[in-house]
C-alpha positions as CSV (number, residue, x, y, z in Angstrom):
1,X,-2.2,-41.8,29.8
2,X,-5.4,-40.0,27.8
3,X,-8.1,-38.0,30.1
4,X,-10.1,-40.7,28.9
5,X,-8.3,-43.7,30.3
6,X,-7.9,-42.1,33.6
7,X,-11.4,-40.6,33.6
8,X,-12.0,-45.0,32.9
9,X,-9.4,-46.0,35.5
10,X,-11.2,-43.8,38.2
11,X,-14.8,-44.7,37.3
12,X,-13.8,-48.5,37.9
13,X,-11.6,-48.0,41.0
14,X,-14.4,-45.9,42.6
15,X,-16.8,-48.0,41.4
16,X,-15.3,-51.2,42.6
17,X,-14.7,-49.5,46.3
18,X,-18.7,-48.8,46.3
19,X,-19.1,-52.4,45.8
20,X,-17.1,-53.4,47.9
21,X,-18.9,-51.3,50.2
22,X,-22.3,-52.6,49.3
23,X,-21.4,-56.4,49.2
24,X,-22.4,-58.4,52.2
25,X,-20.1,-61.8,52.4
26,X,-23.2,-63.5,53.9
27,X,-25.7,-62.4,51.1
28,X,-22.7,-63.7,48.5
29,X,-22.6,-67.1,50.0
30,X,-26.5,-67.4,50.1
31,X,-26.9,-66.8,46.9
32,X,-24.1,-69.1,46.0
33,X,-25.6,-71.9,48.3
34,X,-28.7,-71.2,45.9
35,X,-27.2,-71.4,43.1
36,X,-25.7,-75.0,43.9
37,X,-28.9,-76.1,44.9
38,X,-30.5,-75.4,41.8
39,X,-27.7,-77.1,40.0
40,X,-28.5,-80.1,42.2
41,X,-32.1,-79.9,41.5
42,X,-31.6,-79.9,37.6
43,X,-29.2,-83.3,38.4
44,X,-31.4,-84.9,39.8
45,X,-33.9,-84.0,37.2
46,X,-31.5,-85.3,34.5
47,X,-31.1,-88.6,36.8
48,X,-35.0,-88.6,36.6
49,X,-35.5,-88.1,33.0
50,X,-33.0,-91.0,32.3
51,X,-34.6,-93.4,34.5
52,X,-37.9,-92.7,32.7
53,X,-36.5,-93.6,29.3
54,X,-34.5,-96.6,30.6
55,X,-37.9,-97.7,32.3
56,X,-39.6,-96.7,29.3
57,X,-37.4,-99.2,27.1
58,X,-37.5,-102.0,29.5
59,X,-41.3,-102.0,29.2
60,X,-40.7,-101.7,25.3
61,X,-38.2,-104.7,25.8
62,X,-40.7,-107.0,27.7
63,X,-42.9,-106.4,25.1
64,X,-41.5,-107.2,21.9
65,X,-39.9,-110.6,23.9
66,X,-43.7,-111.4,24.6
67,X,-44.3,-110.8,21.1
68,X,-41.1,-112.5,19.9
69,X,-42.2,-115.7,22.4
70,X,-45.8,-115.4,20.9
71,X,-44.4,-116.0,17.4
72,X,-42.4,-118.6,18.4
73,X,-45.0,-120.4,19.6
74,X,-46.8,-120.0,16.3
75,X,-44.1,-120.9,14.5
76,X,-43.8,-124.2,16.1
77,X,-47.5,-125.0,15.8
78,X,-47.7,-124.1,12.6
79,X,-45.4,-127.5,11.9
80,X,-47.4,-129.0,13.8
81,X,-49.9,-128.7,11.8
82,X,-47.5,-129.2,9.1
83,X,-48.5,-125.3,7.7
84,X,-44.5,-124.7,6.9
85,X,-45.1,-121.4,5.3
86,X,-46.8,-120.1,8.0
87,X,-44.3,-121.4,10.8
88,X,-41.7,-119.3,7.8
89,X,-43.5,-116.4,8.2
90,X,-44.1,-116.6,11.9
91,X,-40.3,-116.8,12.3
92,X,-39.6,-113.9,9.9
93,X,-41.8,-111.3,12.2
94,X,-39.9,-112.9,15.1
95,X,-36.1,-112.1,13.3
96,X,-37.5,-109.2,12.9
97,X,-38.4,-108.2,16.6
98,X,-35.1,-109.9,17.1
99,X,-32.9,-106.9,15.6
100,X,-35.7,-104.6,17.6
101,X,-35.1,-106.3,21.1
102,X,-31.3,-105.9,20.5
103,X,-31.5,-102.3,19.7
104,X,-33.5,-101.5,22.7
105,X,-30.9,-103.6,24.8
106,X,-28.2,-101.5,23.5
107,X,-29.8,-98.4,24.1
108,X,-31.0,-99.9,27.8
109,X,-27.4,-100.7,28.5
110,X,-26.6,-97.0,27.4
111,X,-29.4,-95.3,29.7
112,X,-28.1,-97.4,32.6
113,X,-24.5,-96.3,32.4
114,X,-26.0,-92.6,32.1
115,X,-28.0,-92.9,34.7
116,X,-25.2,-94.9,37.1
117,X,-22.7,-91.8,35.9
118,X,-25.5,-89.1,36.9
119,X,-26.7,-90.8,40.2
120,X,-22.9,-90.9,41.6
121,X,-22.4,-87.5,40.0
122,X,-25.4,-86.2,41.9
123,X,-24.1,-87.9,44.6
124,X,-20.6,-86.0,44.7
125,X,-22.2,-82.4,44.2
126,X,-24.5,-83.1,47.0
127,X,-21.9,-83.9,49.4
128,X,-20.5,-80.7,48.2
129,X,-23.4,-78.8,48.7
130,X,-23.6,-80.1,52.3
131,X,-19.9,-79.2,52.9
132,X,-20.2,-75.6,51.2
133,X,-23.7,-75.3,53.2
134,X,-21.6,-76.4,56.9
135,X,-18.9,-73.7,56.0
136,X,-20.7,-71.1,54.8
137,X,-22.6,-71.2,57.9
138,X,-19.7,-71.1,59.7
139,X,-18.0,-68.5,57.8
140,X,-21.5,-66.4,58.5
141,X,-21.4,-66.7,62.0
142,X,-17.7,-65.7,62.0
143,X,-18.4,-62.8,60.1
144,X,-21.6,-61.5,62.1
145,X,-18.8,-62.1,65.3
146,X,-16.9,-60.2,63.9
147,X,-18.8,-58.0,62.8
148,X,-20.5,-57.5,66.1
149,X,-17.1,-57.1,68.0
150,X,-15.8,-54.7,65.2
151,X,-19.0,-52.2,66.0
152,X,-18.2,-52.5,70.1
153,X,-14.3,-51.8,69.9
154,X,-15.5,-48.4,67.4
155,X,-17.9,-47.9,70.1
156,X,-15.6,-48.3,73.1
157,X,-12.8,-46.2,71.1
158,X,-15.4,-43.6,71.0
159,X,-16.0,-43.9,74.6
160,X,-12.5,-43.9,75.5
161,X,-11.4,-40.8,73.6
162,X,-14.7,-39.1,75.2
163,X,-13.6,-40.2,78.7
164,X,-10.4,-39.2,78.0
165,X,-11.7,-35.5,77.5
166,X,-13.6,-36.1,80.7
167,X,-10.3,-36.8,82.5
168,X,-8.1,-33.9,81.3
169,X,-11.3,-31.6,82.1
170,X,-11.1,-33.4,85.6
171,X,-8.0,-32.6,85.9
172,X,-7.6,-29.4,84.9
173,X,-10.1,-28.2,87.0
174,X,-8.4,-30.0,90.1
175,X,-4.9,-28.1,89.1
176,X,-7.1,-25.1,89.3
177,X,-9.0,-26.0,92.4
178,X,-5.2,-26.7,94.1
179,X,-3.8,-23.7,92.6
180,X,-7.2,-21.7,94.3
181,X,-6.7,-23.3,97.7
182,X,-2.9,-22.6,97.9
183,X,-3.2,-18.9,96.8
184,X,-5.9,-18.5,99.4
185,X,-3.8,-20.1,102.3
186,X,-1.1,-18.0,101.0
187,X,-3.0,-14.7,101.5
188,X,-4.1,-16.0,105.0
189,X,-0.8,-16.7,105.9
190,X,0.3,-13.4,104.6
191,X,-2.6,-11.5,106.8
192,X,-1.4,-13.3,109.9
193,X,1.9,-12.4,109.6
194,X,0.7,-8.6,109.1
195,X,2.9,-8.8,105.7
196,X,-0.4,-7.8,103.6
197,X,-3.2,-5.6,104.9
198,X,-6.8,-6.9,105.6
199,X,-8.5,-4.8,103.3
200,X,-12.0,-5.6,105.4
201,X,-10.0,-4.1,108.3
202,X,-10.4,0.2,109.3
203,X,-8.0,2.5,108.6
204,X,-5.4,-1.0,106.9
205,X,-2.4,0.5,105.5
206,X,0.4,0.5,107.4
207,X,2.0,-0.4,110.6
208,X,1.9,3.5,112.0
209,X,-1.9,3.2,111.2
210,X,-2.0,-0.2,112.9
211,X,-0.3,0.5,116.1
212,X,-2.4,3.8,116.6
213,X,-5.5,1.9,116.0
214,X,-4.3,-0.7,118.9
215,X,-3.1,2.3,121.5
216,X,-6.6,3.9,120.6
217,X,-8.4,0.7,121.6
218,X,-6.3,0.3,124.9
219,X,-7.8,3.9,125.8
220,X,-10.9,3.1,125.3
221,X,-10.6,-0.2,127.3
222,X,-8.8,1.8,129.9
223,X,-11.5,4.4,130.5
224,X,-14.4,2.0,130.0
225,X,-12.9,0.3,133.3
226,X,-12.4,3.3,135.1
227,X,-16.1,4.5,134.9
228,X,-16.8,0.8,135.4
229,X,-14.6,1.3,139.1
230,X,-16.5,4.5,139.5
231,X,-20.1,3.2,139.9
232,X,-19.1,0.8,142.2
233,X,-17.0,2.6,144.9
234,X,-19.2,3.0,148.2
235,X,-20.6,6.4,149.0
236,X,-18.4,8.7,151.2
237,X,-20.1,9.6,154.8
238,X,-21.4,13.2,155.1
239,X,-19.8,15.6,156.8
240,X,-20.6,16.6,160.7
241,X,-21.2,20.6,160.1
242,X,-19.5,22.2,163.5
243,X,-21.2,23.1,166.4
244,X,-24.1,20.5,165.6
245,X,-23.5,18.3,168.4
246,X,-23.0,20.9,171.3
247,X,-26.4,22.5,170.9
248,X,-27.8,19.3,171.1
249,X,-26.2,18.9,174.2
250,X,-27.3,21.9,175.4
């Protein structure tokens, strides 16, 4: 295949896609609902215009057989009045309008079928029209549905992938908020046990530093008591110096 035929065979694929894009179903069935109207209108024109011309002729008709009845009635005065030649002529013009009156018939009987053929024609495609007019509505409204239900699933897929983000982020920070709280009952447990030191705690290292911190903490307790005990023994009686009590019975 030349550049030039694919070059073609791109321009009308891409091309066809971007109408495809830019047609609107509904918009195509208005305009072909339009379209059928107009072609109804000019119908019923047609069955217009041929019903003038057969009216037309019949008026044509009625008055060459007034004419023709005129000359008849010439024609028979006229031998009355025993004026032969002019009852000839009289039936001459008459033979005349005789060939006239049966042309017109013929073409009358002609504009009547035409007419019958286009009324029952215009008959038919209105029908039509009123059947394509039912379903294109139909098929409009089933488009716009769907349509409309086509823009809320794109709009709850969107949702749904976005709340799906929303749950993994919920979750992840619940696995971290669990993997928090376990580590931190952990250490606890750990610090109660005395297998890991409090490092808020004085002198935390080991168990030699722990135990002298406890026996330290006894002494202090135990000598906190005894000055406690000291300040509230009873004073001890004073002493009777000798010889006191003989000179004061002297």
């Amino acid at each position: 295949m030349s550049i030039m035929k694919r070059m073609s065979l791109i321009f009308r694929a891409k091309a066809n896609k971007a109408l495809d894009r830019a047609e609107d179903p509904r918009e195509t069935l208005d305009y072909s609902y339009q379209r059928q109207l107009e072609l109804l209108s000019n119908v019923r024109r047609g069955v217009a215009d041929v019903a003038t011309s057969r009216k037309r002729i019949e008026l044509q008709l009625a008055q060459l057989e007034q004419q023709g009845a005129k000359l008849q009635g010439q024609a028979e005065k006229s031998l009355q009045m025993d004026r032969e030649d002019l009852a000839r002529e009289a039936l001459t013009r008459k033979s005349a309008l005789s060939g006239q009156i049966e042309d017109l018939r013929t073409q009358h009987a002609q504009l009547q079928a035409e007419e019958e053929k286009l009324t029952n024609a215009q008959k038919r495609l209105q029908a039509k029209v009123e059947s394509f007019r039912t379903r294109k509505e139909t098929i409009k409204a089933t488009y716009t549905a769907a349509e409309a239900q086509t823009r809320i699933n794109e709009a709850m897929s969107g949702i749904g992938e976005e709340m799906g983000d929303v749950g993994m982020a919920i979750q992840r920070a619940e696995d971290k908020t669990a993997t928090m709280q376990a580590r931190a009952g952990a250490i606890d447990e750990l610090i109660a046990s005395g297998a890991l030191d409090d490092a808020s705690s004085v002198n935390a290292g080991d168990d030699i530093s722990r135990e002298l911190e406890a026996m330290s903490s006894k002494s202090d307790v135990e000598t906190e008591l005894m000055r406690l005990k000291g300040l509230s023994a009873p004073a001890a009686p004073d002493a009777i110096e000798p010889g006191a009590g003989e000179g004061e019975q002297r």
